[in-house]
C-alpha positions as CSV (number, residue, x, y, z in Angstrom):
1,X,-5.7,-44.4,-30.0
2,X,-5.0,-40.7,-29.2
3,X,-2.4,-39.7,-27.8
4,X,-3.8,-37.9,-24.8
5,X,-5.9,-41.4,-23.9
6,X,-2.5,-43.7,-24.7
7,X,-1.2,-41.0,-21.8
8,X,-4.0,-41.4,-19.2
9,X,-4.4,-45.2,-19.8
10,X,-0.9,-46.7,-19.9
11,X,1.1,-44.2,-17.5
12,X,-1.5,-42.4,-15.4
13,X,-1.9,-45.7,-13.1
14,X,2.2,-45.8,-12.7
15,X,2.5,-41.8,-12.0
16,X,-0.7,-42.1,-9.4
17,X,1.5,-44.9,-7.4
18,X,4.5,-42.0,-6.9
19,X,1.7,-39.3,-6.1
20,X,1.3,-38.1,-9.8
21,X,-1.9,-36.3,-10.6
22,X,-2.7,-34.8,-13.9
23,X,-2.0,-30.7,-13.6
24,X,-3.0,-29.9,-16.9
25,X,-4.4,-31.3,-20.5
26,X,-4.6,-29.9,-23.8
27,X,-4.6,-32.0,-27.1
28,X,-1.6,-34.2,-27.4
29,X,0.0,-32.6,-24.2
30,X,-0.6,-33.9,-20.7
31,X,1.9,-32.4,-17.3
32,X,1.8,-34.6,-14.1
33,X,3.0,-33.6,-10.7
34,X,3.3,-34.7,-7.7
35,X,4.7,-32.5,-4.4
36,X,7.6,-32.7,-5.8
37,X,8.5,-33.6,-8.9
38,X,6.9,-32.6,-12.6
39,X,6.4,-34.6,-15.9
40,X,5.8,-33.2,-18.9
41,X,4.2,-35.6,-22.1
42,X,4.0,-34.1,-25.5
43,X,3.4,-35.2,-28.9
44,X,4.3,-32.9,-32.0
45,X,1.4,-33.9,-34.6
46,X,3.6,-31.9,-37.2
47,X,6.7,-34.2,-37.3
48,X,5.2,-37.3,-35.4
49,X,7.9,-36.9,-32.6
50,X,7.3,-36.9,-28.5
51,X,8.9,-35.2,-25.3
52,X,8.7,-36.5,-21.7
53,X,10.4,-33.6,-19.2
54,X,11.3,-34.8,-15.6
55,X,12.2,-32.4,-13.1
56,X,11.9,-31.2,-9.7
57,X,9.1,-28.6,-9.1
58,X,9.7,-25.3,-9.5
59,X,13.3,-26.1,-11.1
60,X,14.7,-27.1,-14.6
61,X,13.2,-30.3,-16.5
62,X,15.7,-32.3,-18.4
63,X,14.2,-33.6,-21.6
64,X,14.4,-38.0,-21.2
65,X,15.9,-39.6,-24.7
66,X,17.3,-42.8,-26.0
67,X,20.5,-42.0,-24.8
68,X,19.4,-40.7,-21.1
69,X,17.3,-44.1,-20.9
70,X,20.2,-46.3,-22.5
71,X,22.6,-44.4,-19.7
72,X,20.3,-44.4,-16.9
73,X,19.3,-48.1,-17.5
74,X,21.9,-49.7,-19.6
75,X,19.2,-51.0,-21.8
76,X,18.7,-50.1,-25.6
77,X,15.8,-52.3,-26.6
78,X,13.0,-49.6,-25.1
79,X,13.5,-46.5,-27.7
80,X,11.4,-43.6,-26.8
81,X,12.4,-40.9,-30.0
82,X,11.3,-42.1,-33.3
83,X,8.6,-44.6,-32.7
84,X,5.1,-44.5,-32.8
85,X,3.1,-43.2,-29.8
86,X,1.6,-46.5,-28.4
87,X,5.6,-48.0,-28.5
88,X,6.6,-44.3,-26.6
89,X,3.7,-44.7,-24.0
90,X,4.4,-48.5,-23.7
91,X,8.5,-47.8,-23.4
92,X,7.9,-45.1,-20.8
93,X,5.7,-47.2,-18.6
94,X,8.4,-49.9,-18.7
95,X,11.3,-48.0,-17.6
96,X,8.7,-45.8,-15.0
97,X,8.8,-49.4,-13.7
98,X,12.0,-50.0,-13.3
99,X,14.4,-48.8,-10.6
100,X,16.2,-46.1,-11.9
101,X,12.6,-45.1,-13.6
102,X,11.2,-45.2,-10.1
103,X,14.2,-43.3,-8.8
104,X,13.7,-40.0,-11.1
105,X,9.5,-40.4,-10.5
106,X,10.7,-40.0,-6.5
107,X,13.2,-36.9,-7.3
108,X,16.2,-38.5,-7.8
109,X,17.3,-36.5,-11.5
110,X,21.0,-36.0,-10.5
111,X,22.0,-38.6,-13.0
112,X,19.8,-37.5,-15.6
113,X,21.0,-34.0,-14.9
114,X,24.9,-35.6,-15.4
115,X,24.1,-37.2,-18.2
116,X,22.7,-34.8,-20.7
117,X,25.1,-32.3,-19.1
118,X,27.6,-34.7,-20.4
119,X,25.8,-34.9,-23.8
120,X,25.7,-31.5,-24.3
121,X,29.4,-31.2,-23.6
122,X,30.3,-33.6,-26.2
123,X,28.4,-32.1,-28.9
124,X,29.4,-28.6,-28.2
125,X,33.4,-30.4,-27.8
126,X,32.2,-31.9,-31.9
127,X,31.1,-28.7,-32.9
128,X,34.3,-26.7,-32.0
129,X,36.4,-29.3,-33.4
130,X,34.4,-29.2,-36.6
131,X,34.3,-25.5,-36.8
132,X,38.1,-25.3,-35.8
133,X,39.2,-28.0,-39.0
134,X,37.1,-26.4,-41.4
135,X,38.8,-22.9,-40.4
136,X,42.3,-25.6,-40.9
137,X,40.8,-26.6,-44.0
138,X,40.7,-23.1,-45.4
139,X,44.5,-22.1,-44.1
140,X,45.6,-25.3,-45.7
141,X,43.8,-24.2,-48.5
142,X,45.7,-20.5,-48.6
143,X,48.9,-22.1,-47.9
144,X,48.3,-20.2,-44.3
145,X,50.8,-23.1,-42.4
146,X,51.4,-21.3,-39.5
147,X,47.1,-20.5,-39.1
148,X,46.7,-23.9,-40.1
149,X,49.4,-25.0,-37.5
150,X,47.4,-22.4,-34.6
151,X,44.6,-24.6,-35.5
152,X,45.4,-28.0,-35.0
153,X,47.5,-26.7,-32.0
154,X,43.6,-26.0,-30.3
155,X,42.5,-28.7,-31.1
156,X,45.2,-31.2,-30.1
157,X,47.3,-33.3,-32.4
158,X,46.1,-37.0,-31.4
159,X,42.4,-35.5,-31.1
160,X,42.8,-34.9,-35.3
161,X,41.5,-37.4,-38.2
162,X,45.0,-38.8,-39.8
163,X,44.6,-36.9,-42.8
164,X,45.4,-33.9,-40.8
165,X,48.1,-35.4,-38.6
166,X,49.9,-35.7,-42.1
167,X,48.8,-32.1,-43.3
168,X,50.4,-31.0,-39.6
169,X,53.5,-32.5,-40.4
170,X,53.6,-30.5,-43.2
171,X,52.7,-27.6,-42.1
172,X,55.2,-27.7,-39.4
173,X,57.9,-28.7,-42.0
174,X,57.2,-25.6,-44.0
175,X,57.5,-22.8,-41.4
């Protein structure tokens, strides 16, 4: 079935029952709204994946993913990235249905808004870390101790893989 007709078939009914209407359609891309929230369904026909956006109207929609549902509802079994769009229309209407679900279709996205602020944090926290042991790497590398020391110092000794700690030791012993 098409994407578009999954959409209007399976979540349309669940949506109308919060005041949801459909604001706009275009092939594999349907936006509902209501007075005063907004949800946005996409499917990318290039790389098979999908998007649902919740948000308030008229302010920032926060993309819903495994991890947001998992966090929001403590349940794993209903994955939403990856899957084929008849398992991502039946997993949303599930977890529409469900409290929490019924909670962000109301205008309650504080929690979603925490969580992915949280996720981002983390992987922006990895990718400094990463960037900071590769620059430790390459100081180890040039016998740079005391750069090599700087780095680690950033990053925080017990935050370090054990390899390093040991390198740090080093490093320290040398200077």
């Amino acid at each position: 079935m098409e994407f578009n007709t999954l959409v209007k078939t399976h979540l349309s009914p669940i949506l109308q029952k919060y005041g949801f209407t459909i604001a706009e359609e275009i092939k594999n891309i349907v936006r509902f709204q209501s007075s005063v929230m907004k949800v946005n369904l996409v499917f990318n026909d290039y790389d098979k994946s999908h998007l649902v956006e919740i948000g308030r109207r008229g302010e920032t929609l926060y993309p819903l993913n495994d991890n947001a549902v998992v966090e929001l509802w403590g349940y794993s079994a209903l994955p939403i990235e990856q899957v084929t769009s008849k398992v991502f229309v039946q997993n949303l209407s599930l977890f529409f249905e469900t409290k929490e679900g019924v909670e962000l279709l109301k205008g309650n996205v504080s929690l979603l808004k925490s969580i992915l602020s949280q996720e981002s944090e983390n992987y922006t926290s990895e990718l400094m870390q990463n960037q900071v042991l590769e620059a430790a790497s390459k100081a180890w590398e040039a016998k740079d101790y005391l750069a090599f020391v700087d780095s680690i110092d950033k990053i925080g000794f017990s935050k370090i893989p054990q390899s390093y700690q040991l390198k740090y030791k080093i490093a320290k012993q040398k200077l």
